[in-house]
C-alpha positions in Angstrom: 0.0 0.0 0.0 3.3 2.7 0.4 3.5 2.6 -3.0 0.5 4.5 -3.6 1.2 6.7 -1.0 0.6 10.8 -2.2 3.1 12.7 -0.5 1.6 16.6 -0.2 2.4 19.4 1.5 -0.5 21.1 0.5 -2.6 21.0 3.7 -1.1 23.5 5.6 -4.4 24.1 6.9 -6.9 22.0 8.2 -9.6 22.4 5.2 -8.9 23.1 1.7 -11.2 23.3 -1.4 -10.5 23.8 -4.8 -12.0 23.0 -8.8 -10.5 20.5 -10.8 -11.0 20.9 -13.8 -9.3 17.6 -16.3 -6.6 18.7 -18.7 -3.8 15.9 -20.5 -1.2 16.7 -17.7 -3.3 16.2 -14.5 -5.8 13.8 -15.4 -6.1 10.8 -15.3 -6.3 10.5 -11.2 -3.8 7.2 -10.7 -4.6 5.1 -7.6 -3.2 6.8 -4.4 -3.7 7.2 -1.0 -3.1 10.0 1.8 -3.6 10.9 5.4 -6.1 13.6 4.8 -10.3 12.9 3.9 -11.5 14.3 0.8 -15.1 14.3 -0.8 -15.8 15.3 -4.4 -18.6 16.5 -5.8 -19.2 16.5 -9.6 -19.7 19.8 -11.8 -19.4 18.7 -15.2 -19.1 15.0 -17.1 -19.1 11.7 -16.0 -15.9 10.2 -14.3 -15.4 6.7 -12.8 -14.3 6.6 -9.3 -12.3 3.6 -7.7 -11.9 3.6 -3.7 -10.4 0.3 -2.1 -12.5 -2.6 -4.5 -15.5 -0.7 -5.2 -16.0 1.0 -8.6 -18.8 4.0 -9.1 -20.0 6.3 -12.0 -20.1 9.3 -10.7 -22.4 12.4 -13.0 -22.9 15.9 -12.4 -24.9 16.6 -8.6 -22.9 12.9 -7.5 -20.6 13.1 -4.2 -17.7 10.3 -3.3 -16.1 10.8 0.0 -12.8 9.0 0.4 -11.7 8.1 4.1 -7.6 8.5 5.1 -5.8 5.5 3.9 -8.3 4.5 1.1 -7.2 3.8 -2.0 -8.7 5.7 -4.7 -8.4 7.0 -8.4 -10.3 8.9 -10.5 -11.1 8.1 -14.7 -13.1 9.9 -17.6 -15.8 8.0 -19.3 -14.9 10.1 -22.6 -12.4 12.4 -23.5 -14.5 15.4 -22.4 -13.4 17.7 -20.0 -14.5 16.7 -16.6 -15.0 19.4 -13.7 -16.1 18.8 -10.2 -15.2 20.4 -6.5 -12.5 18.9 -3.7 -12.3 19.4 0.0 -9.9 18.0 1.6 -10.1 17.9 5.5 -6.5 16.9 7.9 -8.6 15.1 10.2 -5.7 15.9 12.9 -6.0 19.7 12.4 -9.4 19.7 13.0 -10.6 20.8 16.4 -13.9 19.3 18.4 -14.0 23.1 19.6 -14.7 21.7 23.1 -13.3 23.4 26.0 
């Protein structure tokens, strides 16, 4: 499983969201894994999803939450241009507020 490990130092915060929108040099999504949850939520097109052994199409309004440590990758249907939302969430940055 290391070897699909995505090393990022992009959450230096405890949330961060974004649009991804699919071009040749950062699509297709290959299978990787990090310590941080992210959910998706589709814009445009129709994208298949793998997380762990499970396989979903996912179509514009469609949301995939992947958990720490999951596997996951992301593929176009077509060669269209596919656009959908990202939060990612550093589950040990986030405070219960409590106190």
């Amino acid at each position: 499983m290391d070897r699909y490990y995505e090393y990022t130092d992009r959450l230096n915060t405890p949330i961060e969201a974004f649009t991804h929108i699919t071009y040749d040099y950062n699509f297709p999504i290959l299978p990787h894994w990090h310590y941080f949850m992210e959910i998706i939520y589709m814009i445009e097109g129709t994208a298949i999803m793998n997380c762990d052994d499970n396989t979903f199409v996912t179509e514009p309004g469609d949301m995939m939450l992947f958990l720490p440590y999951q596997v996951h990758s992301i593929y176009g249907v077509s060669n269209k241009t596919l656009k959908y939302y990202v939060l990612k969430f550093d589950m040990g940055k986030l405070s219960a507020g409590v106190g």
